[in-house]
C-alpha positions in Angstrom: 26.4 -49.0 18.7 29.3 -49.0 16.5 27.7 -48.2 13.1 24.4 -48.2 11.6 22.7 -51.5 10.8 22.4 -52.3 6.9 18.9 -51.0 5.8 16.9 -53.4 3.2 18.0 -53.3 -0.6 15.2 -53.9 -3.4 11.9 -52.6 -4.3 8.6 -53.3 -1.8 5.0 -52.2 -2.0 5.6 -50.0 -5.3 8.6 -48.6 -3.3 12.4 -48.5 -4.0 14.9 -48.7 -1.0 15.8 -45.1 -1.1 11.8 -43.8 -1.4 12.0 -46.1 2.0 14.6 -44.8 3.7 13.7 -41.2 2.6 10.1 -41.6 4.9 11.6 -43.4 7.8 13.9 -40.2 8.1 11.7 -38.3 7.7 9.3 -39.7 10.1 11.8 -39.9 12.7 12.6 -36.2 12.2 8.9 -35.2 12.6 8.6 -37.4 15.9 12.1 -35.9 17.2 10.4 -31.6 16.3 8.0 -32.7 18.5 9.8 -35.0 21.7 12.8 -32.7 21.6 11.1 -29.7 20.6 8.7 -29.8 23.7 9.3 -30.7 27.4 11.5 -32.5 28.4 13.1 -32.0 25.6 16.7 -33.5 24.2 17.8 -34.7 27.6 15.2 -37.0 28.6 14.8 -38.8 25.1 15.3 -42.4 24.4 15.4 -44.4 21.1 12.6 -46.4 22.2 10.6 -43.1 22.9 11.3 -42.0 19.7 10.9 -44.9 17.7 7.6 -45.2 18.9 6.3 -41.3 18.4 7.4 -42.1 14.7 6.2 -45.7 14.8 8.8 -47.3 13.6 11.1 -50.0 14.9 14.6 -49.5 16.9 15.6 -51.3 14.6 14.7 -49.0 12.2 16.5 -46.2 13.9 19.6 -47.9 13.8 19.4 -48.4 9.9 19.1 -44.3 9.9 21.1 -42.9 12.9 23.7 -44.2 15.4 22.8 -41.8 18.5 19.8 -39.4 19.4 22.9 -36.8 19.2 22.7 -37.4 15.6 19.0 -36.9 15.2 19.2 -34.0 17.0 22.1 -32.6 14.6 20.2 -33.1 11.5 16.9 -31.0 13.0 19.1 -28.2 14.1 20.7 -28.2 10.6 17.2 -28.5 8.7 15.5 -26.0 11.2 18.0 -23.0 10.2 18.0 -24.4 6.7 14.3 -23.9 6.9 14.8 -20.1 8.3 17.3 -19.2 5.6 15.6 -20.4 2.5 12.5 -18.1 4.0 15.1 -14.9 4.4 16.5 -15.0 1.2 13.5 -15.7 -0.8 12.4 -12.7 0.9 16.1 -10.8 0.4 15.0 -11.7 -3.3 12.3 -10.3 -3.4 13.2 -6.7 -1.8 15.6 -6.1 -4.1 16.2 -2.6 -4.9 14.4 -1.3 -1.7 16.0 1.2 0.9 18.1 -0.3 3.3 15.5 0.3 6.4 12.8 -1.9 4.6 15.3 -4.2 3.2 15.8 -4.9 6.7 12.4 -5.3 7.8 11.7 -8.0 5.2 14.5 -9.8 5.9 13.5 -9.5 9.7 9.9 -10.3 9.4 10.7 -13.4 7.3 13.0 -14.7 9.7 10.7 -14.3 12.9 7.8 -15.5 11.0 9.5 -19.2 9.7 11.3 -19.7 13.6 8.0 -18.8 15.1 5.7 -20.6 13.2 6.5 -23.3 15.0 7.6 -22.9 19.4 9.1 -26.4 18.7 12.0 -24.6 16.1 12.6 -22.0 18.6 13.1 -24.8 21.4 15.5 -27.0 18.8 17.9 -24.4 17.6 18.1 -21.7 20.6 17.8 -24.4 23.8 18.3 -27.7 23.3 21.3 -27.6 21.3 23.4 -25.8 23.2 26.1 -27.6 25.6 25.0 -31.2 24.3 28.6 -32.1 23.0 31.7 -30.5 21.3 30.7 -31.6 18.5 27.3 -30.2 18.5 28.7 -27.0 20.1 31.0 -26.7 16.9 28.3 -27.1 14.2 25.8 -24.7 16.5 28.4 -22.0 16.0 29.2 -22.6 12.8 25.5 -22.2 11.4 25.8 -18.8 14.0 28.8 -18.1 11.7 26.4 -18.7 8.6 24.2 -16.0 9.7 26.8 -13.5 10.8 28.3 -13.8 7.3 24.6 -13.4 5.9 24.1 -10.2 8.0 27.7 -8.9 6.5 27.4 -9.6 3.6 23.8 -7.6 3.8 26.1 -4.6 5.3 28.8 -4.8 2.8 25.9 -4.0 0.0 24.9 -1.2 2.0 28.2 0.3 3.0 29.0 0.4 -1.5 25.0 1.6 -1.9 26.3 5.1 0.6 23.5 3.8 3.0 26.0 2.5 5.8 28.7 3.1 7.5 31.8 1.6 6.4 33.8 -0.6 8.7 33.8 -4.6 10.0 30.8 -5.8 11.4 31.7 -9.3 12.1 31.6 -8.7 15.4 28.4 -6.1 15.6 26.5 -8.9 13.4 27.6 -11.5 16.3 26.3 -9.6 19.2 23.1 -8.9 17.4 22.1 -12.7 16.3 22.6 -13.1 20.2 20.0 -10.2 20.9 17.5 -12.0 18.0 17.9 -14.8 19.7 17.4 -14.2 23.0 14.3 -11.8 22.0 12.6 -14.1 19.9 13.3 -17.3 22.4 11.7 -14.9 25.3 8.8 -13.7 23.3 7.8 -17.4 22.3 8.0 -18.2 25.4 5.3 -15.8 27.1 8.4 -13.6 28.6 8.1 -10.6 26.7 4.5 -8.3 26.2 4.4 -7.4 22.4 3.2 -8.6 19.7 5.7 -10.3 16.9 5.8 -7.3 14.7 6.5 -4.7 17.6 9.6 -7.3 18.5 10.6 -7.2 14.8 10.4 -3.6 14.8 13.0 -3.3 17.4 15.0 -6.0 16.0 15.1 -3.7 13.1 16.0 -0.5 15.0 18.8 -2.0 16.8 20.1 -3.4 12.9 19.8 -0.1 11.8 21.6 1.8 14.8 24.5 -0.8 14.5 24.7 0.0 10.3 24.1 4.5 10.7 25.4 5.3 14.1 24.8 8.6 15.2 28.0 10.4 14.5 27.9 9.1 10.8 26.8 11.1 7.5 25.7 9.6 4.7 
């Protein structure tokens, strides 16, 4: 398909184009959380499938995307978007607590948004990875958003005295990759806790990354 096909112009049913095109998006997005989110997933989807778990046209899918790729890069995108409005509202809100409970809101909100929903979990920790370069690129690029979110957290605690003072770019990488591999496990059945004892840790291993032992405040 070598573009998008034209989608209708005008007013219908009370409705202008754009109030149109807005639900037929959005409809397609809902169907896609829950054929890509769930098994098979990604791999095994087809326009047709998708166009009629939204029940809509395939014609209609062509007015809105070119490729499934392209479905699947907006719910990756609006699944972390989802995830970071909840963390800094919470971020927000903590403001002027200790850097140990800081922490634990910002954890807590994060793990409660991603796992309200298995589905998110599947979309932005499985089924994106390895799909293309191009999706590869804009998966670590949205890792790169969070890293800079978690130095950026650091930074304010190195100039409060309540961390250590150095780079963490690196340190904030390996750790997404440990909150991502712990929460993807415990949503899927892998890991014996409860969602607060995994946040817990989560928040032990931020803090022993931020006051290592041989540091004094």
């Amino acid at each position: 398909m070598a573009g998008r096909l034209r989608a209708p112009t005008g007013r219908y049913a009370g409705r202008s184009a754009e109030e149109r095109q807005a639900e037929r998006r959005r409809r397609f997005l809902d169907a896609a959380l829950g054929l890509f989110g769930d098994a098979p997933g990604f791999r095994a989807g087809t326009v047709a499938a998708l166009s009629e778990a939204a029940g809509l046209s395939t014609r209609q899918f062509y007015e809105e995307f070119r490729t499934l790729e392209d479905v699947l890069a907006v719910l990756h995108l609006q699944v972390n978007d989802w995830a970071e409005r909840a963390v800094r509202s919470a971020l927000a809100d903590a403001e002027g607590l200790p850097l140990a409970e800081r922490a634990a809101v910002l954890f807590r909100a994060y793990a409660a948004n991603v796992t309200a929903d298995p589905r998110r979990i599947r979309i932005t920790f499985v089924e994106i990875v390895g799909v293309s370069p191009r999706l590869e690129e804009q998966r670590l690029a949205r890792r790169a958003r969070w890293v800079e979110l978690i130095c950026a957290e650091a930074r304010a605690a190195v100039a409060r005295g309540e961390a250590a003072p150095r780079d963490y770019r690196i340190a904030a990488t390996a750790f997404i990759g440990s909150v991502n591999g712990l929460l993807h496990d415990w949503s899927a059945g892998w890991v014996d806790a409860t969602l607060d004892e995994v946040t817990d840790e989560l928040v032990r291993q931020l803090l022993g990354i931020l006051r290592p032992r041989d540091w004094t405040p």
